[in-house]
C-alpha positions as CSV (number, residue, x, y, z in Angstrom):
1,X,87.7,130.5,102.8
2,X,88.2,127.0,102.1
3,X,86.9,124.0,104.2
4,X,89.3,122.6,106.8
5,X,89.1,119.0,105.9
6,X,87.9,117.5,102.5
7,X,88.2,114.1,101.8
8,X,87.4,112.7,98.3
9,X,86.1,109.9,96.9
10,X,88.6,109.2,93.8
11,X,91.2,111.9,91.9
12,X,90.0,112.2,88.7
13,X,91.4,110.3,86.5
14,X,92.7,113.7,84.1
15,X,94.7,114.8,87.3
16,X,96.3,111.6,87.5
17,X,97.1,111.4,83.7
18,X,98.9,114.7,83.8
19,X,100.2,115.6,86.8
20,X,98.6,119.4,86.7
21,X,101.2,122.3,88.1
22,X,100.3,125.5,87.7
23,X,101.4,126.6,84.7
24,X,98.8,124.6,83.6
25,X,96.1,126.4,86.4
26,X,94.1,127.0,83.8
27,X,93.2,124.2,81.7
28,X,92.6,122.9,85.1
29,X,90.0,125.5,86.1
30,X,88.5,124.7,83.3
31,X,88.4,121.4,83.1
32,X,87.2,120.4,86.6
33,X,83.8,120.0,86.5
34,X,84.2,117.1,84.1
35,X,86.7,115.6,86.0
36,X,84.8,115.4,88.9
37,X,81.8,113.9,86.9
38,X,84.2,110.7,86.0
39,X,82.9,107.3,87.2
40,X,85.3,106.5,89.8
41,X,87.9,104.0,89.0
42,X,87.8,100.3,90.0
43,X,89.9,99.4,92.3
44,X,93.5,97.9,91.3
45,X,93.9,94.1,91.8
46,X,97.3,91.9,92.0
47,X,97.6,87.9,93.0
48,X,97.0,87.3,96.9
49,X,100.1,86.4,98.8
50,X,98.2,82.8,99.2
51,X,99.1,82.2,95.9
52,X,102.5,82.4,96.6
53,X,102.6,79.1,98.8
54,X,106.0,80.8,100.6
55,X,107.1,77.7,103.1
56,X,108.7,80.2,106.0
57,X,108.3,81.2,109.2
58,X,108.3,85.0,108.2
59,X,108.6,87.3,104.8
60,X,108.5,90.4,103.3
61,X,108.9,92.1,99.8
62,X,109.7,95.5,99.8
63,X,110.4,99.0,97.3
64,X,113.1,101.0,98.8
65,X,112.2,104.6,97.0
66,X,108.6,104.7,98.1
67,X,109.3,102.4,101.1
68,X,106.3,100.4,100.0
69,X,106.0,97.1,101.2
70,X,104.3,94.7,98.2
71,X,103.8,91.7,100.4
72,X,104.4,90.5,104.1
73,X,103.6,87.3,106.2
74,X,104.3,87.1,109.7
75,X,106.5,90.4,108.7
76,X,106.3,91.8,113.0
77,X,107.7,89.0,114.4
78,X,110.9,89.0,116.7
79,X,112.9,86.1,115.5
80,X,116.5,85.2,115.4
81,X,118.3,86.6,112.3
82,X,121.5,84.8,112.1
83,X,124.1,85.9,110.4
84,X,121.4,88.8,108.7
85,X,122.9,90.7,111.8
86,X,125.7,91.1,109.7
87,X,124.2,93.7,107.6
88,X,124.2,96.3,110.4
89,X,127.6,95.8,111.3
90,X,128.1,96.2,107.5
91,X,126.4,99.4,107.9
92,X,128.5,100.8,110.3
93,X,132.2,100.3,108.6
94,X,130.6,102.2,105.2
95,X,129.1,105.1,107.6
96,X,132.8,105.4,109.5
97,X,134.5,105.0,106.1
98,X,132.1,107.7,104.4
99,X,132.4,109.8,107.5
100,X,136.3,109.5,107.5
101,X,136.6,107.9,110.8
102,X,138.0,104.8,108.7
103,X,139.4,103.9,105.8
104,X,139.4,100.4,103.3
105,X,143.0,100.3,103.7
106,X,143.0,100.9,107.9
107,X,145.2,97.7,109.2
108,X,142.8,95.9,112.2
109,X,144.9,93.8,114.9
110,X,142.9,91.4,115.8
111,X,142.5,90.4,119.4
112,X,141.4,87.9,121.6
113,X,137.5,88.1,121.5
114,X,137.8,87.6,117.4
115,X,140.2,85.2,117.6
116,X,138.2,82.6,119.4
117,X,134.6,84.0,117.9
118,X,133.5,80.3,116.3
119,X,131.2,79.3,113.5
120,X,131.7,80.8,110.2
121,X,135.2,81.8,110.2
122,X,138.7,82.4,108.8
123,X,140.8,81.0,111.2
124,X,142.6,84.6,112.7
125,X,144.9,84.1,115.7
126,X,145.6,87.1,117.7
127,X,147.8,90.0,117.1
128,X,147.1,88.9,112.8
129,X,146.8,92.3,111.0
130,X,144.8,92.7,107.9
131,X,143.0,95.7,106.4
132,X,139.2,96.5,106.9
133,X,138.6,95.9,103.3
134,X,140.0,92.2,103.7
135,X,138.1,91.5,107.0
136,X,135.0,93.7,105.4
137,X,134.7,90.8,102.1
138,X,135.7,88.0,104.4
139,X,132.3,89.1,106.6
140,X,130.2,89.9,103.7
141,X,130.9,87.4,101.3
142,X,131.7,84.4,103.7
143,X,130.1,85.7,106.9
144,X,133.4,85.0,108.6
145,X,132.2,85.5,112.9
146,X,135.6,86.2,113.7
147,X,136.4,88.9,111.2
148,X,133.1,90.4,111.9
149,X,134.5,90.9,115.3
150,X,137.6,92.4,114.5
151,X,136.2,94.8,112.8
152,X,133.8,95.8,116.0
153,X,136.4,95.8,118.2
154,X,138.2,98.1,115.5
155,X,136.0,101.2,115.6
156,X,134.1,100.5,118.8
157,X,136.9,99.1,121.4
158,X,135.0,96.4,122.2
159,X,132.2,94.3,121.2
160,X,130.2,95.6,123.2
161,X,130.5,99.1,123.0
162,X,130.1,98.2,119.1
163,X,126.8,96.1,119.8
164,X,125.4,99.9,121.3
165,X,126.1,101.7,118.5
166,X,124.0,98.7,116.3
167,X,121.3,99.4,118.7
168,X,121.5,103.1,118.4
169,X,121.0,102.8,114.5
170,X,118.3,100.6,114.5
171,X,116.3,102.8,116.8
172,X,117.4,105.6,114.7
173,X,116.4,103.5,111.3
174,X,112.7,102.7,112.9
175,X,113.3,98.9,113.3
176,X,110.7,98.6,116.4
177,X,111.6,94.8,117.3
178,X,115.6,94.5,116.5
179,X,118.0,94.3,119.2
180,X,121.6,93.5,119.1
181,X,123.6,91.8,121.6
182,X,126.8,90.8,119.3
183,X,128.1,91.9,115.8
184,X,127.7,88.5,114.5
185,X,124.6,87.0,115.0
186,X,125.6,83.9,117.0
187,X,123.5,83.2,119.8
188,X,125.1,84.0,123.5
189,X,125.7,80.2,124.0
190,X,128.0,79.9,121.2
191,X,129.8,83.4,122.0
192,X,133.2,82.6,123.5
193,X,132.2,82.7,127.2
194,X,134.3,85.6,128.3
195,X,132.9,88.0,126.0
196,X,129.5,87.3,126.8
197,X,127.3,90.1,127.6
198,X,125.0,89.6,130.9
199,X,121.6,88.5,131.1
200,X,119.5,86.4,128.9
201,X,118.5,88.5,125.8
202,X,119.3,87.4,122.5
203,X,119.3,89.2,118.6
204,X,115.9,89.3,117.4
205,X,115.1,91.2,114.5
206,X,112.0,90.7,112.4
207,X,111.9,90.4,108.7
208,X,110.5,94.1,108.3
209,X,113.0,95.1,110.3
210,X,115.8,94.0,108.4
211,X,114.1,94.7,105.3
212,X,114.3,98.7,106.1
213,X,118.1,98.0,107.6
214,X,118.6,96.7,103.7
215,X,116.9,99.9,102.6
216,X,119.3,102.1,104.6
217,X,122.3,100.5,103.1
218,X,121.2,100.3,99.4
219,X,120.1,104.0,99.8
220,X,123.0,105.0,101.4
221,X,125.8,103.2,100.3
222,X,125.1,101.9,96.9
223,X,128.5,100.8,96.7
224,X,127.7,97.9,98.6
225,X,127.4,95.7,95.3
226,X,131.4,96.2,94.4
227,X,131.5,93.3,98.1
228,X,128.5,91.8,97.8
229,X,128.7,90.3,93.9
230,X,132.1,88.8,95.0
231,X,132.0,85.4,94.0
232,X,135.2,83.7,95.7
233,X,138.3,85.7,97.1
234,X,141.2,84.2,98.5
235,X,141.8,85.9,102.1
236,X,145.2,85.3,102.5
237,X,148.0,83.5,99.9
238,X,148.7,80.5,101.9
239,X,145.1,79.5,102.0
240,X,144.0,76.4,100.4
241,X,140.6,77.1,99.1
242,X,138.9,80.8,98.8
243,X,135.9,82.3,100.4
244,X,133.1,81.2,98.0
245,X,130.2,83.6,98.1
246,X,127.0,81.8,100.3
247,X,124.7,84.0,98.1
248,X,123.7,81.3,95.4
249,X,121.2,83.8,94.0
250,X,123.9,86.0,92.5
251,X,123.4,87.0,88.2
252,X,127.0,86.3,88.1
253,X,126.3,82.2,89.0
254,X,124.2,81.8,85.9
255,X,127.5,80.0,84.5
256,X,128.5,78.2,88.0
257,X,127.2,74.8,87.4
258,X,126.3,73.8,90.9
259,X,124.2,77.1,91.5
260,X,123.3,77.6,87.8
261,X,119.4,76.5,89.2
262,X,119.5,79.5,91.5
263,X,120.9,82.3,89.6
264,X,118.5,85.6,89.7
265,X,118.5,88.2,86.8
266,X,119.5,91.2,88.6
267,X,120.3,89.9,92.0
268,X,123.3,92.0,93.8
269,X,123.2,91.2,97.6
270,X,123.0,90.7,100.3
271,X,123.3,88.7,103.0
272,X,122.4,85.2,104.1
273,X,121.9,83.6,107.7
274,X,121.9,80.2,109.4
275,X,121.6,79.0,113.1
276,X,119.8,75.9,114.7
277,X,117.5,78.4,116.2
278,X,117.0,80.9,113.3
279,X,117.0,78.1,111.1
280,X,117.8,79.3,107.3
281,X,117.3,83.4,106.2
282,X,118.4,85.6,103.6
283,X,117.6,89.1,102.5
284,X,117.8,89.7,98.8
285,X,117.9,92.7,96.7
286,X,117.8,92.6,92.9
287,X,117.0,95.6,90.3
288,X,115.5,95.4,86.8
289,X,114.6,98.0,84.8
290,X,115.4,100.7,87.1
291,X,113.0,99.4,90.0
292,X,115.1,97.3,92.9
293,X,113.1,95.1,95.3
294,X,113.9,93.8,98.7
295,X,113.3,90.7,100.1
296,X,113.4,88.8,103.4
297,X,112.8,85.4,104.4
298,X,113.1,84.0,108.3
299,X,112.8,80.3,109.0
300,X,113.4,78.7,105.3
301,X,113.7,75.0,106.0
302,X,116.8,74.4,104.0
303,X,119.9,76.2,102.7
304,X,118.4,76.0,99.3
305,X,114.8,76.5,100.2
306,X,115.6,80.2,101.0
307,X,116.3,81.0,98.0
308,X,113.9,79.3,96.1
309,X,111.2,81.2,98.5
310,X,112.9,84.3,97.9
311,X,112.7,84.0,94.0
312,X,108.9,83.4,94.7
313,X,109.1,86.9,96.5
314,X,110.8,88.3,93.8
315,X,109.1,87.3,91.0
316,X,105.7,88.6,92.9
317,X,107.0,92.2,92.8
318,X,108.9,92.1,89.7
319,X,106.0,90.8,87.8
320,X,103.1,92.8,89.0
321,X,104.3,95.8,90.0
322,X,106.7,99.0,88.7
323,X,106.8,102.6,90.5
324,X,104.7,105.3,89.0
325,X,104.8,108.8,89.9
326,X,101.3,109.7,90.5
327,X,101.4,113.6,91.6
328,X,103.7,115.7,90.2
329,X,105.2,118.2,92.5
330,X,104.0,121.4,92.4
331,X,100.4,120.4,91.8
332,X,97.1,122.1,92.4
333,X,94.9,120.1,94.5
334,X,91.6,120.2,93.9
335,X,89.3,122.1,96.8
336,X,92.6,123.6,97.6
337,X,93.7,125.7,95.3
338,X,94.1,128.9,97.8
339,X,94.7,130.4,100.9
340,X,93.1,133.8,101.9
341,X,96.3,136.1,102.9
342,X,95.9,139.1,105.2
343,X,97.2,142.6,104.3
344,X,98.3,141.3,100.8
345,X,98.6,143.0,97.3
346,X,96.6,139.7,96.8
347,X,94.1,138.6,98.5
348,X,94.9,135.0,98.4
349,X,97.6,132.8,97.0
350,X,98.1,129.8,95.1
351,X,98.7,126.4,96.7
352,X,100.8,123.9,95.1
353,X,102.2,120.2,96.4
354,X,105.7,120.5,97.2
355,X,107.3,117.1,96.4
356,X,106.0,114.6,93.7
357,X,103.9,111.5,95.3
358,X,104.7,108.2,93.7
359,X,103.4,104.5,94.8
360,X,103.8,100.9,93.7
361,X,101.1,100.4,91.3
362,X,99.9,96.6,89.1
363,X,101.6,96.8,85.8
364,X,99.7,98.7,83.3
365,X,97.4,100.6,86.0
366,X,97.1,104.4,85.6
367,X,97.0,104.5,89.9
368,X,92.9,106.3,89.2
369,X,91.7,104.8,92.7
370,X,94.0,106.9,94.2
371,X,92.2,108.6,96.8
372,X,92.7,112.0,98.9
373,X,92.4,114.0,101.8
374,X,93.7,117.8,102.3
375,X,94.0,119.7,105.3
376,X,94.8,123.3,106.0
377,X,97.2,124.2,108.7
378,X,97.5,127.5,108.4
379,X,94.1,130.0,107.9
380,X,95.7,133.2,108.9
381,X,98.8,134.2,106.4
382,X,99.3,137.8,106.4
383,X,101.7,139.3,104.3
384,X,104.1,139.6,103.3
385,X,104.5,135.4,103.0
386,X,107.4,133.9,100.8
387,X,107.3,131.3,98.3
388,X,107.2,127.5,99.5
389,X,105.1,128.6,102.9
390,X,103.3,125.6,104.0
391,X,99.5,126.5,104.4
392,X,98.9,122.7,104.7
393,X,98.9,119.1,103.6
394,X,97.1,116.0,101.7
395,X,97.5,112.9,102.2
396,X,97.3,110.1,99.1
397,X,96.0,106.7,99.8
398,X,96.3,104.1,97.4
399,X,94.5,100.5,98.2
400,X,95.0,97.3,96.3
401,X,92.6,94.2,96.4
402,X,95.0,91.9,97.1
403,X,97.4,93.5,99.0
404,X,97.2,93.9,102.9
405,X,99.2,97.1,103.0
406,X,97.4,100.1,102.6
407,X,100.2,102.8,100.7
408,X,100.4,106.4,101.8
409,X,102.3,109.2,101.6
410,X,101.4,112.7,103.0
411,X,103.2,115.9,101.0
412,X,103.0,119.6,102.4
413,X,100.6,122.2,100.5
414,X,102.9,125.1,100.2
415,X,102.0,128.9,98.3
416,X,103.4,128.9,94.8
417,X,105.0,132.5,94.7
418,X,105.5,135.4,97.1
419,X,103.0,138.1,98.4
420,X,104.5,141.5,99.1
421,X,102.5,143.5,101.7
422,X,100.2,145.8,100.1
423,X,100.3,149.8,101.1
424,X,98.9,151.6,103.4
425,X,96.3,153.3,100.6
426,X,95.4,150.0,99.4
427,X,94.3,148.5,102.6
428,X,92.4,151.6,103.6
429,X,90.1,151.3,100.5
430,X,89.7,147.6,100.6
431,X,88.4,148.2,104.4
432,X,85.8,150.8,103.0
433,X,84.9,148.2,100.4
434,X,84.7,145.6,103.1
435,X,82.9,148.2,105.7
436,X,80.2,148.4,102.5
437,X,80.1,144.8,101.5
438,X,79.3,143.8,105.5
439,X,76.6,146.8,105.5
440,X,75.1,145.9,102.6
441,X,74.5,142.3,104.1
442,X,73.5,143.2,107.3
443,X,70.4,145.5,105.3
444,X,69.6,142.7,103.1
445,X,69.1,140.7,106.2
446,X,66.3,143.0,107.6
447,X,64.0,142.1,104.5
């Protein structure tokens, strides 16, 4: 039987360099001893964040498929997130659209609350009608407070009864410090009075947490780019001047002259933020060859020093990191390569990983100082056992000098193939064979 727990110094560097599944059992059989003989790898450096010089109060650069986070400062704190609260009230109108609760064309009346909702706006007087895609672009691309509101009021009844269901996601999402107590992100003084909800408590939401609220939406809605790119639109035919987009990052501004300077290759979203207390934030996301990155900064200085901090973000990940799939799925791990099963045709079964592992890894780095530890679960199979049981897990750590987070990612061990119950015939010899075996020992122990 196998040990319980075995932990590893390194996975050779072979496993790593082709994921080994068991069609390939084998080669790997034979090919172990070597493997385990390799010098371990050195571990994997990038640039400290110090480098970076970021001028914030708070940041944090993350990888939405493996969820890794590449760089953080100050990344726990509760602090004011402006108009960033946006994004979950963003959030909700795509879940109710994709659920069919809503629709882009749904015509919103807007009432009183909206109406008077200051700040960022576009001027809507009550009993105005337009649809949630209008009210949707005006909040995303010119952070308009009052149609931000409308919309809440929409598909909640009220603000408030909106402002739970925010809540409700965020504890569902993991955010551990955000709490909501309007759709906007104005602070309760410059609520209008009426609608004000009781107490003292205002939004909060750390830079982490928005940056996995950014995750959800890209993940879940990747449609949210066909808003977010907008440049300018024109809310309604009578107005003077359009909505111009307060995302001076965008690709698309590379041929604006007055935001030429901050134009990002591959920048999409998202969504920027500005209060006296929250000072200037904005949460980027831009993708390049395949890999998208998220970014978050709280406290900026200046409209324009957010994004100039964020492209120092950006240009961190982008330029030392890419994804790499380090474990293929179904893999044979080594010290784990079976199970004992009881009353089997077999006697044991394969294990195998069931889900590929992959982690953010420096540019050009093979991941070798990956390390692991396995674990079995479940000692006492017994036929007959299907395909894809889980048996047990392993978890892969991956540390980089330079880098305070430590990535992880724990898969299930799982048996390969099925094992039919053996018959009655062939259990009764293998207990004579066992009844011998045991005798046997217990004579060779007397001399």
């Amino acid at each position: 039987m196998l040990m319980n727990i075995l932990c590893l110094s390194a996975i050779p560097a072979l496993a790593l360099a082709e994921p080994v599944t068991v069609a390939t059992a084998e080669k790997k059989e034979t090919t172990s001893t070597e493997a385990k003989s390799t010098k371990t790898a050195k571990a994997d450096k990038v640039p400290s964040i110090d480098t970076l010089g970021l001028q914030v109060r708070s940041a944090v650069l993350m990888e939405p498929t493996t969820g890794q986070v590449l760089l953080s400062l100050n990344a726990d704190n509760a602090l004011p997130p402006a108009s960033m609260t946006k994004m979950m009230t963003e959030y909700i109108v795509q879940h109710e659209i994709k659920q069919g609760n809503l629709s882009w064309d749904t015509v919103v009346t807007v009432k009183e609350n909206a109406a008077k909702s200051g700040g960022s706006r576009i001027f809507l007087a009550v009993n105005d009608q337009h649809t949630v895609e209008e009210l949707y672009i005006a909040m995303a691309v010119g952070s308009a407070n009052d149609a931000t509101v409308a919309l809440a009021e929409h598909i909640a009844g009220s603000e408030e009864e909106f402002v739970k269901m925010m809540n409700e996601n965020a504890k569902r999402m993991g955010m551990k410090t955000a709490h909501f107590i309007n759709a906007t992100g104005l602070s309760r003084a410059d609520m209008p009075e009426k609608y004000r909800p009781e107490g003292e408590e205002e939004t909060v939401m750390s830079a982490m947490d928005t940056a996995k609220l950014v995750k959800f939406i890209v993940e879940e809605h990747p449609e949210f780019s066909k808003y977010t790119t907008i440049q300018s639109f024109k809310f309604r035919e009578r107005d003077k001047d359009p909505i111009i987009n307060l995302n001076w990052m965008l690709e698309a501004n590379k041929n604006v002259p007055n935001f030429r300077s901050f134009a990002y290759d591959g920048l999409d979203g998202m969504k920027t933020g500005f209060t006296e207390e929250a000072k200037n934030t904005f949460a980027g996301t831009a993708e390049r060859d395949g890999m998208r990155l998220i970014s978050v900064v709280m406290g900026a200085e200046t409209k324009a020093s957010r994004f100039t901090e964020t492209r120092k973000l950006l240009d961190y990940g982008f330029n030392n990191f890419e994804v790499k799939q380090i474990v293929d799925e179904n893999t044979i791990v080594e010290g784990y390569e079976t199970v004992d099963v009881k009353k089997g045709k077999e006697t044991e079964v394969k294990l195998v990983t069931n889900k590929p592992v992959s982690f953010m890894v420096p540019k050009g780095s093979d991941g070798s100082s990956v390390t692991f530890e396995g674990k079995i679960d479940n000692e006492n199979l017994t036929a007959p056992v299907k395909k894809g049981t889980k048996a047990g897990t392993v978890t892969y750590t991956y540390k980089i000098e330079g880098m305070k987070n430590v990535q992880k990612e724990t898969v299930d061990l799982v048996t390969y193939e099925d094992t039919e119950k053996a018959g009655w015939f062939k259990l009764f010899l293998r207990a004579i064979q066992q009844f011998f075996a045991d005798l046997f020992e217990s004579i060779k122990n007397l001399f």
